[in-house]
Structures are given as C-alpha cells and as structure tokens.
VEXSE-121769 format. One record per residue (C-alpha): residue in one letter; x, y negated, z. Coordinates in Angstrom, 3 decimals, padded with zeros to 6 digits. Example, Ala and Ser with C-alpha at 12.3 -4.5 7.8 and 13.67 -1.06 7.14 Angstrom:
{aa: a | xx: 012.300 | yy: 004.500 | zz: 007.800}
{aa: s | xx: 013.670 | yy: 001.060 | zz: 007.140}
end
This chain:
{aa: x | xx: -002.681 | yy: 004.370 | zz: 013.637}
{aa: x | xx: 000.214 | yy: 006.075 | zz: 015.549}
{aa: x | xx: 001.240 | yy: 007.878 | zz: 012.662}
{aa: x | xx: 001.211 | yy: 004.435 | zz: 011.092}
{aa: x | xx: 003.379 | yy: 003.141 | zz: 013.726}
{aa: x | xx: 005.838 | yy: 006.165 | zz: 013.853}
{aa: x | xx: 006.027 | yy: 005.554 | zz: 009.703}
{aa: x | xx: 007.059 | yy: 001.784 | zz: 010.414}
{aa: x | xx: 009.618 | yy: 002.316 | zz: 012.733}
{aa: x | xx: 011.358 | yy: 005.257 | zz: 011.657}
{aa: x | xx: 011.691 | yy: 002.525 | zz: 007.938}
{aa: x | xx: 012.962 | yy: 000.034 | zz: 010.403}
{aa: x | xx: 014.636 | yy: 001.584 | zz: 012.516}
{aa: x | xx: 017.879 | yy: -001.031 | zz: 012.527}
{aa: x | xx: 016.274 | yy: -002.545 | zz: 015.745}
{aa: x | xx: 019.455 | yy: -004.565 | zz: 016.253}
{aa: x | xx: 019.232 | yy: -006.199 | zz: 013.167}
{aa: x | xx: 016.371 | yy: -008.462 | zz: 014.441}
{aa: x | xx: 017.900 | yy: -009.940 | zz: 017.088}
{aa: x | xx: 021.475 | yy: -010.496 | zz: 014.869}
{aa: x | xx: 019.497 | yy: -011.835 | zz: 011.523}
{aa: x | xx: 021.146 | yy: -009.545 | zz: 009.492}
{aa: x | xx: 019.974 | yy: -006.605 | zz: 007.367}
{aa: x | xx: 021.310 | yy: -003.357 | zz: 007.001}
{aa: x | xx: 023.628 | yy: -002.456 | zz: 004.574}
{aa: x | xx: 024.477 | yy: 001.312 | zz: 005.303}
{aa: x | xx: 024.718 | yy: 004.360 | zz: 002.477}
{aa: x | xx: 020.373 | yy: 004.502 | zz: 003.837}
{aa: x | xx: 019.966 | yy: 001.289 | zz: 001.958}
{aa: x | xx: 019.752 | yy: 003.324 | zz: -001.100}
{aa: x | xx: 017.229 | yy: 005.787 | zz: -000.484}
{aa: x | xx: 013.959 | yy: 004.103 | zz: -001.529}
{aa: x | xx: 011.031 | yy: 004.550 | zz: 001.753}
{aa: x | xx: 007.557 | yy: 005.722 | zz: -000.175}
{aa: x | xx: 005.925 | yy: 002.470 | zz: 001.235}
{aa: x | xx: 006.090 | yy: -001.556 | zz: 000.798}
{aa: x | xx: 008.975 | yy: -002.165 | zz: 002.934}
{aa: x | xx: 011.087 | yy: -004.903 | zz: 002.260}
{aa: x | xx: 015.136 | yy: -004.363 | zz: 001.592}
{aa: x | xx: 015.436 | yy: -007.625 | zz: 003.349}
{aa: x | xx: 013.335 | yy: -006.606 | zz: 006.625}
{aa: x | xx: 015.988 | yy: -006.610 | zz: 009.248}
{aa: x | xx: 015.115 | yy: -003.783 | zz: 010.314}
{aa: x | xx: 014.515 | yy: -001.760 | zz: 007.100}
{aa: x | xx: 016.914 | yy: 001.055 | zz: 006.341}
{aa: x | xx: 016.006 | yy: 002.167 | zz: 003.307}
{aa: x | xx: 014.960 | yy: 000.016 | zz: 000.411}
{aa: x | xx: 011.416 | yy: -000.762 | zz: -001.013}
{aa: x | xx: 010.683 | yy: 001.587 | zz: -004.126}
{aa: x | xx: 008.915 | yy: -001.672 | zz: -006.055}
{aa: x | xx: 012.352 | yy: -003.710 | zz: -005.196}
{aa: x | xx: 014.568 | yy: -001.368 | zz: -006.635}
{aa: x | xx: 012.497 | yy: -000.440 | zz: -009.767}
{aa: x | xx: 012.566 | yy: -004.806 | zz: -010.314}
{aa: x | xx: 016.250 | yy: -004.569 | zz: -009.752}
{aa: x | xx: 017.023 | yy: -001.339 | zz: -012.549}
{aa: x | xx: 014.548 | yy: -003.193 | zz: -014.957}
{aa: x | xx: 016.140 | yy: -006.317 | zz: -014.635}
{aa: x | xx: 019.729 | yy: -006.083 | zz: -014.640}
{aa: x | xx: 022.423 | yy: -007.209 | zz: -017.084}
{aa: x | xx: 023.285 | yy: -003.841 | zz: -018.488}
{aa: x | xx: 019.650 | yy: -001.555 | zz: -019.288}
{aa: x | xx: 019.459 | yy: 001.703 | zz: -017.482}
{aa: x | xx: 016.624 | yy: 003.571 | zz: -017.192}
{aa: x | xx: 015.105 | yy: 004.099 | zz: -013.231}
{aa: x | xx: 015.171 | yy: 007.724 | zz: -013.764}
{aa: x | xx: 015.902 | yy: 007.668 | zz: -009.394}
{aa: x | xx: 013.025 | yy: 005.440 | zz: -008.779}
{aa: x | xx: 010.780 | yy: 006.320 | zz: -010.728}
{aa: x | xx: 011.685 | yy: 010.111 | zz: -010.183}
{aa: x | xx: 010.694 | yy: 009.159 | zz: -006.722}
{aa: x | xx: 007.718 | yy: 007.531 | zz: -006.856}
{aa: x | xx: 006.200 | yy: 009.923 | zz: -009.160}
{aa: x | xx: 007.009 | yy: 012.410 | zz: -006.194}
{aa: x | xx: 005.773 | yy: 010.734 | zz: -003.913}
{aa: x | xx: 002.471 | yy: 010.103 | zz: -005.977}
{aa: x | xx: 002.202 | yy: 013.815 | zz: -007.045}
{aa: x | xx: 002.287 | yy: 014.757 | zz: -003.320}
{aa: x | xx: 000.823 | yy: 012.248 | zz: -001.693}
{aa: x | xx: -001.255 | yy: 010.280 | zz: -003.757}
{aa: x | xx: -002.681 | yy: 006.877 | zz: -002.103}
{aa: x | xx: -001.862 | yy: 008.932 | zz: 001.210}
{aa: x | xx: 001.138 | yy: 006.812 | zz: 001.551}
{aa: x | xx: -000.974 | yy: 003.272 | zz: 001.904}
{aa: x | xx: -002.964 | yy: 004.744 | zz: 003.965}
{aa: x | xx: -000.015 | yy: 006.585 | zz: 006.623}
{aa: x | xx: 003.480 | yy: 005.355 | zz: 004.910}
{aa: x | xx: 003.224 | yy: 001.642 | zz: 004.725}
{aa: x | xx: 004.228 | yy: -001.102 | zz: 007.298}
{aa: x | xx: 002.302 | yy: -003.752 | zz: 005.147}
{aa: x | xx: -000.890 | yy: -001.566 | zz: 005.452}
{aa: x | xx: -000.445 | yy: -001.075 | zz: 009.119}
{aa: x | xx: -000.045 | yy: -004.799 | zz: 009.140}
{aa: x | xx: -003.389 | yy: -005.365 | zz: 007.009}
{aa: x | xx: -004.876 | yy: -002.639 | zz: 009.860}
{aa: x | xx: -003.752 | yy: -004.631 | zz: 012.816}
{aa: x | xx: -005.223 | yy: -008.103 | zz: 011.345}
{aa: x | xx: -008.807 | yy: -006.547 | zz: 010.837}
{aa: x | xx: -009.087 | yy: -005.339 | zz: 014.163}
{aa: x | xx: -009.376 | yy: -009.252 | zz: 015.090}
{aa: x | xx: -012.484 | yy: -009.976 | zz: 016.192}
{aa: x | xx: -014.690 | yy: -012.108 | zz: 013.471}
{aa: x | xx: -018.345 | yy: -012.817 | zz: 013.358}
{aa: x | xx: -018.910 | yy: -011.949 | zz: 009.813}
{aa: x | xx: -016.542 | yy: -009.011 | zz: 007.909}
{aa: x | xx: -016.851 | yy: -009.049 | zz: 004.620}
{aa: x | xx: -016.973 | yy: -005.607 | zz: 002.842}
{aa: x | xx: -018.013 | yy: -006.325 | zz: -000.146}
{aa: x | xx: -018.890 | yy: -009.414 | zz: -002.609}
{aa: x | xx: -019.806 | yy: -009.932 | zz: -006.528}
{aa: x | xx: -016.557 | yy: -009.481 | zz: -008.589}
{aa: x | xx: -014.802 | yy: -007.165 | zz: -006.246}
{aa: x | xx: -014.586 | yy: -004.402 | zz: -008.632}
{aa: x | xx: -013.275 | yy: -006.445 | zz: -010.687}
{aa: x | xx: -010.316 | yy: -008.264 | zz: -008.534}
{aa: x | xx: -009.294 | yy: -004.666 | zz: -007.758}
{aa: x | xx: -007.919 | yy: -004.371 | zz: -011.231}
{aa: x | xx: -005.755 | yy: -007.249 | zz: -010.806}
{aa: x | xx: -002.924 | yy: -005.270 | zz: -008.982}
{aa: x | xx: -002.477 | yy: -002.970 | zz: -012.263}
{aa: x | xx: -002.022 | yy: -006.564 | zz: -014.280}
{aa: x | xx: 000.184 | yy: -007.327 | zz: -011.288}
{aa: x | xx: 002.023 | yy: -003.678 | zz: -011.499}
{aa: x | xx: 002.722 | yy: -004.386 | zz: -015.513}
{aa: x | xx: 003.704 | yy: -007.587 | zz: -015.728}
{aa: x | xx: 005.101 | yy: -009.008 | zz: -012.662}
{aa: x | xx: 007.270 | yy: -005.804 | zz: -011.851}
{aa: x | xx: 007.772 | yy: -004.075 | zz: -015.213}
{aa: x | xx: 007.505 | yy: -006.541 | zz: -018.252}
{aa: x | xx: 008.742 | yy: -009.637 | zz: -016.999}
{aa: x | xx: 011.907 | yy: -008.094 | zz: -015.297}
{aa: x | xx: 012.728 | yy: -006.141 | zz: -018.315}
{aa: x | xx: 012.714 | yy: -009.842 | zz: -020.496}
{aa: x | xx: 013.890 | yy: -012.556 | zz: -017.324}
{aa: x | xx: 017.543 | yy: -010.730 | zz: -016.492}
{aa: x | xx: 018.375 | yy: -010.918 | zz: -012.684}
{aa: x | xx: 014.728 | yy: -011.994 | zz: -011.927}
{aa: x | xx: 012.677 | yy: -009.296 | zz: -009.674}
{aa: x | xx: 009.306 | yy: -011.391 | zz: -010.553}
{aa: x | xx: 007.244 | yy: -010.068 | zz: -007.847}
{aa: x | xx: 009.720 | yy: -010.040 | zz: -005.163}
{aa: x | xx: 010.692 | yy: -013.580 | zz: -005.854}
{aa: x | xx: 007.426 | yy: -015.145 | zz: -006.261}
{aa: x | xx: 004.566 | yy: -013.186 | zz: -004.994}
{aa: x | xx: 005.639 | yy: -009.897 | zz: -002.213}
{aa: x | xx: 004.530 | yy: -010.875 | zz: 000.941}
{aa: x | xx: 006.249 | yy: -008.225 | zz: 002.518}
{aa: x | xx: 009.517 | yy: -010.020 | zz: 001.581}
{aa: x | xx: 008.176 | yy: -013.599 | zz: 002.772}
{aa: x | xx: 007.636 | yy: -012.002 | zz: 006.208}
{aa: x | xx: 010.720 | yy: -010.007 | zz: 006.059}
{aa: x | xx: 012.616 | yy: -013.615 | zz: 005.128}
{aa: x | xx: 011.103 | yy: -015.152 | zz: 008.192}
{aa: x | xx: 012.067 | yy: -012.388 | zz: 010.492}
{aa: x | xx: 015.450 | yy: -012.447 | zz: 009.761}
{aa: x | xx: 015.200 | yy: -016.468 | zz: 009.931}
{aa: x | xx: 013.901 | yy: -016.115 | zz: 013.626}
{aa: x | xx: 017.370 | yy: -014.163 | zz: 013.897}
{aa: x | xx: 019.515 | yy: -016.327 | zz: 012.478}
{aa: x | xx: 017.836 | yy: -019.943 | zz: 012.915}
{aa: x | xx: 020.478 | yy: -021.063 | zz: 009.673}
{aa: x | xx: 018.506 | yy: -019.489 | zz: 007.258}
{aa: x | xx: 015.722 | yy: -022.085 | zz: 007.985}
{aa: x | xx: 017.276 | yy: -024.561 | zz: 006.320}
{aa: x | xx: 017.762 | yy: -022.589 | zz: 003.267}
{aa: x | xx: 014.483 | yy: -022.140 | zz: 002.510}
{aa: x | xx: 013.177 | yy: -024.631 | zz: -000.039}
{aa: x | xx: 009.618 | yy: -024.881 | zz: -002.728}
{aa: x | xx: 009.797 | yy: -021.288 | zz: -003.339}
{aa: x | xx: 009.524 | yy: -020.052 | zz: 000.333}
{aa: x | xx: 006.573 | yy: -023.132 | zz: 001.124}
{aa: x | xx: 005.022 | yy: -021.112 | zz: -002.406}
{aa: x | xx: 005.357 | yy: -017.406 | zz: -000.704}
{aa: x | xx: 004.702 | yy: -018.378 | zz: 002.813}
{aa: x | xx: 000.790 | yy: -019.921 | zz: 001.937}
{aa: x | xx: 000.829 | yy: -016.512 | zz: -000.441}
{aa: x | xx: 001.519 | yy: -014.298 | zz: 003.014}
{aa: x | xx: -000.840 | yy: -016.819 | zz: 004.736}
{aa: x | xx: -003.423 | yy: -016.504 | zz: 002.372}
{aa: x | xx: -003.115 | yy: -012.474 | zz: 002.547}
{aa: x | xx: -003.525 | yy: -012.839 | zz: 006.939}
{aa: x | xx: -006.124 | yy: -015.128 | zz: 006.786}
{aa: x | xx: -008.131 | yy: -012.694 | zz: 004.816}
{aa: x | xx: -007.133 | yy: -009.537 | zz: 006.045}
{aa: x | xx: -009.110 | yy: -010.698 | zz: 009.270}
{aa: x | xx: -012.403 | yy: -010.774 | zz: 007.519}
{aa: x | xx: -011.772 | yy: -008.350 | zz: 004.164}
{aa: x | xx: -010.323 | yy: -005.161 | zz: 004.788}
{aa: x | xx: -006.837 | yy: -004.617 | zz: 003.348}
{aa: x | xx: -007.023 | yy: -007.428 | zz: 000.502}
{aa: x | xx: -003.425 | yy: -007.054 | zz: -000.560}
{aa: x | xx: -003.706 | yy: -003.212 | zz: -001.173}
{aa: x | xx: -007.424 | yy: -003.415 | zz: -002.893}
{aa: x | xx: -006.136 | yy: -006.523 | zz: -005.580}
{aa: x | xx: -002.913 | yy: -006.978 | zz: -005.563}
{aa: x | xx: -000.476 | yy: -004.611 | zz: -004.728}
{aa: x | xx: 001.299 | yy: -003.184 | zz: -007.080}
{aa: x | xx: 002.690 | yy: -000.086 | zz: -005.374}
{aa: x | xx: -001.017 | yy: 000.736 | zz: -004.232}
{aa: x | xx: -001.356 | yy: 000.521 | zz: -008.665}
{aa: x | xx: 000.900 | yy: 002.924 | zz: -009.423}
{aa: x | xx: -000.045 | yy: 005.458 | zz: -006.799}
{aa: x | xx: -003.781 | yy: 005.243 | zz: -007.358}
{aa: x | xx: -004.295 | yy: 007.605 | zz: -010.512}
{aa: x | xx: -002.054 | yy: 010.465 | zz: -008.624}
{aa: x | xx: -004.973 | yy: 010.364 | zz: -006.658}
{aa: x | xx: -006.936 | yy: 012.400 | zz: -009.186}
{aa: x | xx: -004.009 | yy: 015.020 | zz: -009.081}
{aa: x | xx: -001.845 | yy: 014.765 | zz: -005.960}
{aa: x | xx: -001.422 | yy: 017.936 | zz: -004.189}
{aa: x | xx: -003.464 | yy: 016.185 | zz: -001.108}
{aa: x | xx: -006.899 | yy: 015.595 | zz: -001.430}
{aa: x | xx: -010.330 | yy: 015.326 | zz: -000.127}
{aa: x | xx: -012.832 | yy: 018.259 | zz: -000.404}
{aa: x | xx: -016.657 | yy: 018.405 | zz: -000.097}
{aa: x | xx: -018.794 | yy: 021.124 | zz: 000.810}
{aa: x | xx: -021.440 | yy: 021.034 | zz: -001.410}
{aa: x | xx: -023.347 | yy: 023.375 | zz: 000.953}
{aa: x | xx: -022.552 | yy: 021.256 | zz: 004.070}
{aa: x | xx: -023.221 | yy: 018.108 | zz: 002.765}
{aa: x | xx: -026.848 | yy: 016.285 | zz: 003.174}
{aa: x | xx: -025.930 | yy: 013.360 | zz: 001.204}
{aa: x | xx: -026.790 | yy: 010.977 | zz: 004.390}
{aa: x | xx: -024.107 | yy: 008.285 | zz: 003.200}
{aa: x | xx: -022.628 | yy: 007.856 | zz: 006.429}
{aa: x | xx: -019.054 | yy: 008.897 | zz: 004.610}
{aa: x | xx: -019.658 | yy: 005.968 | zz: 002.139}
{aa: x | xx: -020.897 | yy: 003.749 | zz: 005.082}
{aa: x | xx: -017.423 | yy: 004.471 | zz: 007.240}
{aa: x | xx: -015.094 | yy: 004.244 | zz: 003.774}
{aa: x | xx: -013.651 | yy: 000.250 | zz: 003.893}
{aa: x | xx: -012.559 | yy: 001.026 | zz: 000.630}
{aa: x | xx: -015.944 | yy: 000.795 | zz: -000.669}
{aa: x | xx: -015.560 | yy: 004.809 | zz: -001.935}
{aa: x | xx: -018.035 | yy: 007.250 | zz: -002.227}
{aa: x | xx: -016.479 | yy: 010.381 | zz: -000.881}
{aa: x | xx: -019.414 | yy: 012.356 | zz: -001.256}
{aa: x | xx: -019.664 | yy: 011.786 | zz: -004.531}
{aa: x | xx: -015.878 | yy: 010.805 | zz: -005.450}
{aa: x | xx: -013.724 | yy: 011.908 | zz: -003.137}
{aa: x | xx: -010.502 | yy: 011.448 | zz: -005.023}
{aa: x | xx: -011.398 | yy: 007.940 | zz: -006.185}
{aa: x | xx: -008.384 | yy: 005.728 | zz: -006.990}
{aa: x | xx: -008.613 | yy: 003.581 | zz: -004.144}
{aa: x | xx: -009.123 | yy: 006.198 | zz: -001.692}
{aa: x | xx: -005.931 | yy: 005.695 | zz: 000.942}
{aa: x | xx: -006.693 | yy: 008.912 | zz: 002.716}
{aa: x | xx: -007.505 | yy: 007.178 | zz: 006.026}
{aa: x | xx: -009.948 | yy: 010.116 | zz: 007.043}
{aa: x | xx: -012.874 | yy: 007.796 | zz: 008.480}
{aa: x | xx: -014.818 | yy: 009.514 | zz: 006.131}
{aa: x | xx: -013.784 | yy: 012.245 | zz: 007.269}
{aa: x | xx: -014.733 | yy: 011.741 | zz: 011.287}
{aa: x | xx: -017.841 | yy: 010.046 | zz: 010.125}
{aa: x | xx: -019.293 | yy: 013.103 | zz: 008.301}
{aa: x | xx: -022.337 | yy: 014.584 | zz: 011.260}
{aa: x | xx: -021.909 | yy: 018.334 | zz: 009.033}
{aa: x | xx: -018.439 | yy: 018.612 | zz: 008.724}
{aa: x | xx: -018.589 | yy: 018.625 | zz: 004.853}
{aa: x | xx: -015.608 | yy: 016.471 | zz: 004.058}
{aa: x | xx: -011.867 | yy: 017.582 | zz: 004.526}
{aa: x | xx: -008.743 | yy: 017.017 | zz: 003.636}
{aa: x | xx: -007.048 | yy: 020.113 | zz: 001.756}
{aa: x | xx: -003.318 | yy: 020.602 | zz: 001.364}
{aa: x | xx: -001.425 | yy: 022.656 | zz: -001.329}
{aa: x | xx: -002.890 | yy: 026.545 | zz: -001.130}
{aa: x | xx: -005.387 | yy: 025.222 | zz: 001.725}
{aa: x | xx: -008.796 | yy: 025.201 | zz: 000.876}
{aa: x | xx: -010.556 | yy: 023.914 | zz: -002.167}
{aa: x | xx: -008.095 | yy: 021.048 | zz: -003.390}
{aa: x | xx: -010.459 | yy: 020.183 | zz: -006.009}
{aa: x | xx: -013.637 | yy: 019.810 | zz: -004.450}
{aa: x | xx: -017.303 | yy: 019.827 | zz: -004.925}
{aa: x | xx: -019.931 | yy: 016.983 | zz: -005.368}
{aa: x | xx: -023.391 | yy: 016.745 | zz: -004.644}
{aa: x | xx: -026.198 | yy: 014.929 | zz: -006.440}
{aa: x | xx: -026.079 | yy: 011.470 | zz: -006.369}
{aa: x | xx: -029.139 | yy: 009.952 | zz: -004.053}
{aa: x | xx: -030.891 | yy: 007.143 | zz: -004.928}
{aa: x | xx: -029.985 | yy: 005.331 | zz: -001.491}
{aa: x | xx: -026.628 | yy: 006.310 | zz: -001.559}
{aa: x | xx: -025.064 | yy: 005.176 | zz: -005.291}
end
C-alpha cells in the first residue's frame, strides 16, 4: 500500500490545487499517468490515459491516438494488470474502502464471472464506439467514471461555486460513485473486476507483459492457500497470469514453500510452471 500511496501522489502532486479549486493546466497535463486518474482531479498532473483516448476518438476532425494508445500498449506490455494493482489512485481508493470493517465480505457470488466481462462491453462501447459516432462526447467520462465524479466534487469543496453548477447528470454520477463505495466495503475492488475499462484493456497483456508470476512446479504442494489469499478469485497455482490478476503479491506472501514469484525481464522463469489441478483446489 505505500507504493500505492507514493503512485497517487506523485499523479497528484498539484497539492495547491485543492485548496484553490482549480486544476492544473501545465505542459504535464499532456503526458497520460498509466492509471485511472482523472484530468479534472485538482491535484492530477498528468491526464487519465482512458480521458484522452475519449477525447482523440471523439473530436471534430479524426486522428488516430497513435500517443495514447502507443502508451497504453507500453504500459500493458510492461506492466500488465501491475498498474491496477500499484499505479492507480482509484484502486488504492477501492483498497482503503475494504479495509472497513463489515460482518460479512463477499468474495464471491453466482454470476460473478460473468459481470467481470462487463468492463470489456464497457471498454468498446462506452470509450471507443460511441465517441467515435457522438462528436465532443467522452461517453464514459461524462456518464459513468467515478474517478471524475469524485474528482468534480473535490474541486467543488475548493471552489464552493461549482456546487451550483452541478445539475441531473452529477445527481446520475454521484449515486454511480456511491454505488461503487458502498460496495467496495463488502466486495473487493468492484469497479476494477466489472467495470473498468482501463483494467479491460490491460488484462490480456497479462498473458504477455514482461512482469509476471512464476510457479515452481517442484516447490509447490498445491495446498490452495495462494487461491485462498487471491481477492481476485485467481488461481495462481494453476493460472498465474490470469487476466484479472493485478499483481498484488498476496499470493505471493501467502505461499508456506515459497513456490510463487514474481519474475522480471531476464529474471527467472517469466513464463512459469503449473501443477496438476487438485480436486479441492479448482
């Protein structure tokens, strides 16, 4: 979680800007930050990779995001789902919320497998397809990012004028971001498992990225205490570069033989090994 933290800050690191209500607007502003990170975030000094591919997408005269997307593939290549796990203020967020204390967490529940693909349907239309048709109109920034609903209220608690500016849309994105707390207390992460759709486009890097997770086939004893620790619901043991991996490394710390690690380019075994699949671990 400190690396988390030190990620979060260094993005926002226009302290200033939340106590004046107004954003940064320096030559940073267009470097895209690997994580969801509002442009709007008073504090952000960079601007959020989804944003900007909306904005390219959806303006007046077509270019192609050759920057953006040059980045995020990058990024992806590198560091795979790495970047929700480390990288992202919105994850940390999601983080901080679950540590509340509930009687009842919910890991899984029937259909979960299934939400999880929502965030690629999210990915496609809301930030690719609809932009690309609706000019002007970044469709998932506007109506659904609740990174840019909290940013909005930040910069409100700034600058108390912009509370009177805010009108059905806002009400609409602030019960989205509510929803998204509310849950994150009792389901792990529930923005990045179904519906974010930076977490979508990072995920099949994950296969591929220069990062990954390694198991020792001759270490590992198949107890299922890696599965057990994952809150993604992953298998390392038996998938350990599954798509919604985030490279948290509970897994990791939970293993008792010291069979899972995470390999970095010309370190280790970057593809791996499995073991057979146990009955009371599927």
């Amino acid at each position: 979680m400190a690396v988390q933290g030190a990620a979060a800050l260094v993005q926002n690191a226009n302290f200033k800007g939340f106590f004046a209500g107004k954003i940064y607007e320096g030559n940073l502003k267009s470097v895209c930050v690997p994580g969801l990170n509002c442009y709007s975030c008073p504090g952000a000094v960079g601007s959020c990779p989804i944003g900007s591919l909306q904005n390219a997408l959806s303006a007046n005269k077509f270019k192609f995001p050759y920057y953006v997307l040059g980045l995020l593939i990058f990024f992806g290549a590198l560091l795979g789902r790495l970047v929700c796990g480390f990288l992202c203020p919105f994850g940390l967020l999601q983080d901080l919320l679950h540590k509340i204390p509930f009687p009842k967490k919910i890991k899984s529940f029937k259909g979960d497998k299934l939400l999880r693909k929502l965030k690629y349907a999210v990915l496609i239309v809301t930030v690719i397809i609809l932009p690309l048709f609706v000019k002007l109109t970044p469709v998932f920034c506007k109506y659904l990012c609740p990174s840019g609903t909290a940013s909005g209220l930040l910069l409100a608690l700034g600058d108390n004028t912009l509370f009177k500016l805010f009108g059905s849309r806002f009400a609409w994105k602030a019960c989205v971001l509510g929803m998204i707390v509310l849950l994150s207390v009792v389901i792990y992460r529930p923005f990045c498992k179904y519906l974010c759709p930076l977490g979508a486009f990072y995920a099949p890097f994950n296969k591929v990225a220069a990062v990954r997770i390694a198991v020792d086939a001759d270490k590992c004893v198949s107890c299922g205490k890696c599965a057990d620790a994952c809150n993604m619901c992953v298998n390392p043991s038996q998938t350990p570069n599954h798509t919604e991996c985030i490279r948290c490394g509970d897994c990791i710390h939970a293993c008792p033989t010291k069979a899972l690690r995470c390999t970095w380019p010309g370190v280790g075994n970057a593809a791996g090994s499995t073991v057979p699949r146990t009955p009371d671990h599927p």
